[in-house]
C-alpha positions in Angstrom: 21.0 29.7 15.7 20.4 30.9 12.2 16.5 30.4 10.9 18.3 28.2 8.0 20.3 25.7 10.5 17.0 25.4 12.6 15.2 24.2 9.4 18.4 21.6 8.9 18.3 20.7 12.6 14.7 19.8 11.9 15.2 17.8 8.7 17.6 15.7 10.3 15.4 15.3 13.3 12.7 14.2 10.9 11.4 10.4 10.5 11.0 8.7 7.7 9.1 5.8 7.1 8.9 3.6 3.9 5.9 1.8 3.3 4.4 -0.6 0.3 0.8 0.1 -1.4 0.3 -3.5 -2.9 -2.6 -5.6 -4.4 -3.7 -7.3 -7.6 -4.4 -5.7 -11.0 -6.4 -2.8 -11.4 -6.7 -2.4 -7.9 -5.6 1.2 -7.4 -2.6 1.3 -5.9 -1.3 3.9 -8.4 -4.4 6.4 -7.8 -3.7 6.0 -4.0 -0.1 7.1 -4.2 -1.1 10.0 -6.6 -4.3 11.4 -4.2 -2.5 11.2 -1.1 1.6 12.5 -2.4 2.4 15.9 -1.6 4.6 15.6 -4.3 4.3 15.3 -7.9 3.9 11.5 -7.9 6.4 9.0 -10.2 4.7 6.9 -12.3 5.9 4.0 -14.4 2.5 3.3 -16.6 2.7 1.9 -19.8 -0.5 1.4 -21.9 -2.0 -2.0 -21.9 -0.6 -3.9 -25.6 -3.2 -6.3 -27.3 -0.5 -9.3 -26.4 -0.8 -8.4 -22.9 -4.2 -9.2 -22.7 -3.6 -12.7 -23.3 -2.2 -12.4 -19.6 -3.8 -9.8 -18.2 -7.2 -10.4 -16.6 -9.5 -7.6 -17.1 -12.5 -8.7 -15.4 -14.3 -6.0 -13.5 -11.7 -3.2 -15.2 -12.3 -3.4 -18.5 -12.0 0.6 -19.2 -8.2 -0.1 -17.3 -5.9 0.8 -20.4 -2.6 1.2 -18.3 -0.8 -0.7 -16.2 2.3 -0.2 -13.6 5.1 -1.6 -14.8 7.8 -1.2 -12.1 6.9 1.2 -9.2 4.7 4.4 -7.9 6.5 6.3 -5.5 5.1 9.5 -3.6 5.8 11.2 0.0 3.3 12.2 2.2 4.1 14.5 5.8 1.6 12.8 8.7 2.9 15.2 11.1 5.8 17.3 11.8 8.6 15.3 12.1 6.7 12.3 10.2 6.9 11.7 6.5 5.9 8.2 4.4 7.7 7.2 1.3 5.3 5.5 -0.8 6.5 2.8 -3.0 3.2 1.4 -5.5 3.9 -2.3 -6.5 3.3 -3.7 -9.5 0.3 -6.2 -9.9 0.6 -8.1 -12.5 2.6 -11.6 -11.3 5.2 -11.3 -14.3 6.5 -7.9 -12.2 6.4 -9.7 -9.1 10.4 -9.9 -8.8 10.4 -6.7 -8.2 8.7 -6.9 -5.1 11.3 -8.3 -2.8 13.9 -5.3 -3.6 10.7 -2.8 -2.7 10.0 -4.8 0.3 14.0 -3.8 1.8 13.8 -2.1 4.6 9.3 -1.2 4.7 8.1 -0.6 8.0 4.8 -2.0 6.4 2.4 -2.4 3.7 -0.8 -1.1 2.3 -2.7 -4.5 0.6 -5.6 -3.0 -1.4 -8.3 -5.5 -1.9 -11.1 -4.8 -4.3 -14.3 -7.1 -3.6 -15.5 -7.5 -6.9 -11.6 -10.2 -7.5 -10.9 -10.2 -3.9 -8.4 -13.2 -4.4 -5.8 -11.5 -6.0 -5.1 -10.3 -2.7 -3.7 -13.6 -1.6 -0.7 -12.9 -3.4 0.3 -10.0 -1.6 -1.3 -11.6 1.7 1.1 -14.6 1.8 4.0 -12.3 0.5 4.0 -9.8 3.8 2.5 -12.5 6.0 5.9 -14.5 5.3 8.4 -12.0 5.7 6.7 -11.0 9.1 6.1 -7.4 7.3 3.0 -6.0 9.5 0.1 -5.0 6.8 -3.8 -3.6 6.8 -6.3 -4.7 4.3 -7.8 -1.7 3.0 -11.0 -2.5 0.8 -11.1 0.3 -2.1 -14.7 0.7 -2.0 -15.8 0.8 -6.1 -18.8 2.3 -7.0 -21.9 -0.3 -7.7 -19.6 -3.2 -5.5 -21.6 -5.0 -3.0 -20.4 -3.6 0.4 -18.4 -6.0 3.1 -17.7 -5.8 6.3 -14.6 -5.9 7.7 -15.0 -9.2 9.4 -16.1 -10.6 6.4 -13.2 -9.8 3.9 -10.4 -11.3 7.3 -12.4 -14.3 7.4 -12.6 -14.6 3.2 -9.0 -13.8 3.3 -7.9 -16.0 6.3 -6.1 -13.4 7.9 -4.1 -13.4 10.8 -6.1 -12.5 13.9 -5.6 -8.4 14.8 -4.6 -7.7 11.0 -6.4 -4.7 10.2 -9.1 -4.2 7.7 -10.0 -0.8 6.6 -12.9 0.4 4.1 -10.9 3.3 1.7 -12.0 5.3 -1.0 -8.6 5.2 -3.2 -9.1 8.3 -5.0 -9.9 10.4 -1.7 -6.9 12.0 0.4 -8.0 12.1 3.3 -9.0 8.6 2.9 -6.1 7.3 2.1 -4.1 8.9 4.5 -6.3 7.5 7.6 -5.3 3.7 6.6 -1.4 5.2 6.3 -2.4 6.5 9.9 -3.7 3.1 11.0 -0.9 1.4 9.2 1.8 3.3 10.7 0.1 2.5 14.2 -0.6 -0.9 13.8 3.2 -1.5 12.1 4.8 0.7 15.1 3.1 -1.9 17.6 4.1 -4.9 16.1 7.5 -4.3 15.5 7.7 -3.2 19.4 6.4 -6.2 20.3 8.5 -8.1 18.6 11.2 -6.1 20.0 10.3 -7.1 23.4 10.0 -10.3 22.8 13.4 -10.9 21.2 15.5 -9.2 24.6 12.7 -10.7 26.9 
């Protein structure tokens, strides 16, 4: 066997996963794709317009001057034979059709909850929670934002019992990729379980 059919054998061999990084405005889904893709990340960013801030609420990222408009996407390899596809949501609700045709086929989702507007998470909360699409809170830990516990943001966010709740510095690789890690985990369980149960 040639080196260069070995390499194919191992592409095809390969998993791939796709997974959402969701959450409300200004939350830092777009900064998470970009620290943690080993590829040059896509972006769809548009600057903020003076109409849109009749509908876009600023409070607590008032130096935010872009916005996400349709989708971030990035890959990142968590082991050999392992790679994530990183689709970045939209936040604001006038993009939220666009979330159902990201959502086909995600093993799970990324719902990043800042706790300075912690309810705009309940958005993306009720969205995975009703399409049975396994998710972890990560908390994107701002500087000069009074620090939560993980038991305190699943309680303020009424979260199903055993959803995850990880704290995450957006910006940080290796941060970001241990929630992917836990994600991927937490996801893999779930939907085995739910496996079971169905031929059981």
């Amino acid at each position: 066997m040639t080196s260069e059919h070995a390499d194919a054998v191992r592409d095809t061999d390969a998993l791939t996963l796709k997974i959402l990084v969701a959450g409300g405005f200004g939350v830092g889904k777009t900064t998470l794709v970009s620290a943690v893709s080993e590829i040059r990340p896509l972006r769809t960013e548009e600057r903020l317009s003076e109409a849109g801030r009749l509908v876009d609420d600023t409070d607590g990222v008032a130096r935010k001057v872009t916005t996400t408009v349709a989708m971030d996407f990035g890959r990142i390899t968590i082991h050999s034979g392992l790679s994530l596809y990183l689709f970045g949501t939209p936040g604001q609700d006038r993009f939220w059709f666009l979330w159902n045709e990201l959502a086909e086929g995600a093993l799970g989702a990324v719902v990043l909850a800042d706790t300075r507007r912690l309810e705009d998470c309940f958005p993306a909360v009720d969205f995975f929670e009703y399409r049975r699409i396994p998710f972890v809170v990560a908390v994107n830990c701002f500087a000069g934002t009074r620090a939560y516990g993980a038991h305190d943001v699943s309680r303020a966010l009424d979260l199903d019992q055993g959803t995850p709740v990880v704290l995450c510095d957006a910006r940080d690789r290796d941060s970001g990729k241990e929630v992917l890690v836990r994600l991927v985990e937490y996801a893999g369980r779930m939907h085995t379980a739910r496996l079971l149960d169905s031929v059981g």
